[in-house]
C-alpha positions in Angstrom: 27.1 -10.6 64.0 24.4 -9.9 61.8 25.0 -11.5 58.2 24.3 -9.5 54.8 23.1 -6.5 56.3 24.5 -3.3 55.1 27.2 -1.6 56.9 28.8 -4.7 58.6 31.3 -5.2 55.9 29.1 -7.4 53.8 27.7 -6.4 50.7 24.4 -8.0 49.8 23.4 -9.2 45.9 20.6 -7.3 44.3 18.0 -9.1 43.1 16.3 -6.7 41.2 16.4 -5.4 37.2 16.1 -1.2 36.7 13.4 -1.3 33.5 14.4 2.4 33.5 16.3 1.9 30.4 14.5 -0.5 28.9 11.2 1.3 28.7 12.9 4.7 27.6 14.1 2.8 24.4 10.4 1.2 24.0 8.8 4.8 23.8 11.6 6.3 22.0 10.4 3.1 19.0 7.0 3.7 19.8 7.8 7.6 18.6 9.6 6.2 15.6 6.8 4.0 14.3 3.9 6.3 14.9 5.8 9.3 13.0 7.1 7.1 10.1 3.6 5.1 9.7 1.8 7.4 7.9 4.8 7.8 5.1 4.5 4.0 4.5 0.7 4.1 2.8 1.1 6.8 0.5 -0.3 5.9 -2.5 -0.2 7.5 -6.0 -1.9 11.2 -6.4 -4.4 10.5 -9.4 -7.4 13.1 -10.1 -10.1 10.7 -11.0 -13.0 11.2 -12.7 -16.1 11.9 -10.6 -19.8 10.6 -11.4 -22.8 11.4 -9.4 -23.3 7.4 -8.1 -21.5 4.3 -8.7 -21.9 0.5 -7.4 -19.0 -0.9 -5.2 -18.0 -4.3 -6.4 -17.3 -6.2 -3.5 -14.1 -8.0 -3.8 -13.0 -11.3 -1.6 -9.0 -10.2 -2.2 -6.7 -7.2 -3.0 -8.1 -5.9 -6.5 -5.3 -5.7 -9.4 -5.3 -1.7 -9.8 -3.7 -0.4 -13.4 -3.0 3.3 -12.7 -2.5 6.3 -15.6 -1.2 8.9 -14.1 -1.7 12.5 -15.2 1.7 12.4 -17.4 0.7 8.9 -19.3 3.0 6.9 -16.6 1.4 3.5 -16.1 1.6 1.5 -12.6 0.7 -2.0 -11.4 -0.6 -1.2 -7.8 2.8 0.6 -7.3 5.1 -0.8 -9.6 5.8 1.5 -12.6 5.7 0.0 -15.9 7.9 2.2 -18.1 6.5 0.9 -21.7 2.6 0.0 -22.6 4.0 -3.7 -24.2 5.1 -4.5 -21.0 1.6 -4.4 -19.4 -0.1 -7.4 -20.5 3.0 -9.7 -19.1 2.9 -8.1 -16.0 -0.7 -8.3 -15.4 -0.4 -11.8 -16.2 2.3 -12.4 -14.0 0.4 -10.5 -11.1 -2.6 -12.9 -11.8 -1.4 -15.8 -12.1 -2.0 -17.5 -8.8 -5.3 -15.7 -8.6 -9.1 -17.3 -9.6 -10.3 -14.4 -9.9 -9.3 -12.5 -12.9 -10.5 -9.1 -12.3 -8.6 -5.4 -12.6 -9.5 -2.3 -12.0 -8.3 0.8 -14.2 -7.6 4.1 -12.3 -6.6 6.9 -14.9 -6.6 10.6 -14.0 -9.0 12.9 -15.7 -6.6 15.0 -17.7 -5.3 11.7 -19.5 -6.4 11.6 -23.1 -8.8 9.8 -23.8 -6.7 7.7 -26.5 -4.2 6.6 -24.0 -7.4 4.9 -21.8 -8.4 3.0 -24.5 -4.6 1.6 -25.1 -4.3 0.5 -21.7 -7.9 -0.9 -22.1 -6.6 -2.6 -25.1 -3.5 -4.2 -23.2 -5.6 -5.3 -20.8 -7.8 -7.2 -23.0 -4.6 -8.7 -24.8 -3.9 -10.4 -21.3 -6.7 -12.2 -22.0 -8.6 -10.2 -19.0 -12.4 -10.3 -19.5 -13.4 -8.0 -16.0 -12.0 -4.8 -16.2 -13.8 -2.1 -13.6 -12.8 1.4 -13.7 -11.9 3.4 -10.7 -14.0 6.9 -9.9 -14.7 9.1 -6.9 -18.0 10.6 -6.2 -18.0 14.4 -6.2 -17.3 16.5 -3.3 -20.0 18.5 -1.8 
């Protein structure tokens, strides 16, 4: 009598693991992340300004970026700030473990004038001496 062979009345253990399962939920992730990924870097729509040549600044960490938006809305990389006295605090705030203190100002083009200059101004009151502004060379 033949032990753990099948068909004597013996059942025999099964030693292996079906990975079926397992790798259907992998792709079905894999699907997830590569649809949502792009959603996750969207960044704010602003119209800059466009000049026919302008030096990059190279920069050892993630530049502070002030942004104006078209309608006068003001944002801190992408934090809004809902009132221009608020600026100078936050900017501080955002540089305060930094040894650089360096921001860059992205306004869109159809912001008036006037309200560039204010946000310059808050800027300055933070006690911020390297301000860069933010432009796009023109499309061909």
């Amino acid at each position: 009598m033949e032990v753990g062979r099948p068909g004597n009345g013996r059942r025999s253990s099964m030693s292996q693991i079906n990975v079926t399962p397992f790798v259907d939920v992998m792709l079905v992730l894999l699907i997830i992340f590569m649809v949502t990924a792009p959603m996750l870097d969207q960044g704010v729509t602003v119209d800059l300004p466009e000049v026919a040549e302008a030096p990059n600044l190279p920069s050892k960490t993630e530049p502070l970026v002030v942004t104006v938006e078209k309608n006068g809305q003001l944002l801190i990389g992408k934090t809004r700030i809902d009132q221009l006295d608020k600026l100078a605090p936050v900017i501080l705030q955002a540089l305060k473990n930094r040894q650089d203190a360096e921001v860059f100002l992205e306004a869109d083009k159809a912001v008036p004038y006037g309200r560039v200059i204010e946000v310059m101004a808050a800027v300055k009151k933070a006690g911020i001496e390297r301000l860069g502004m933010i432009t796009r060379l023109p499309e061909e």
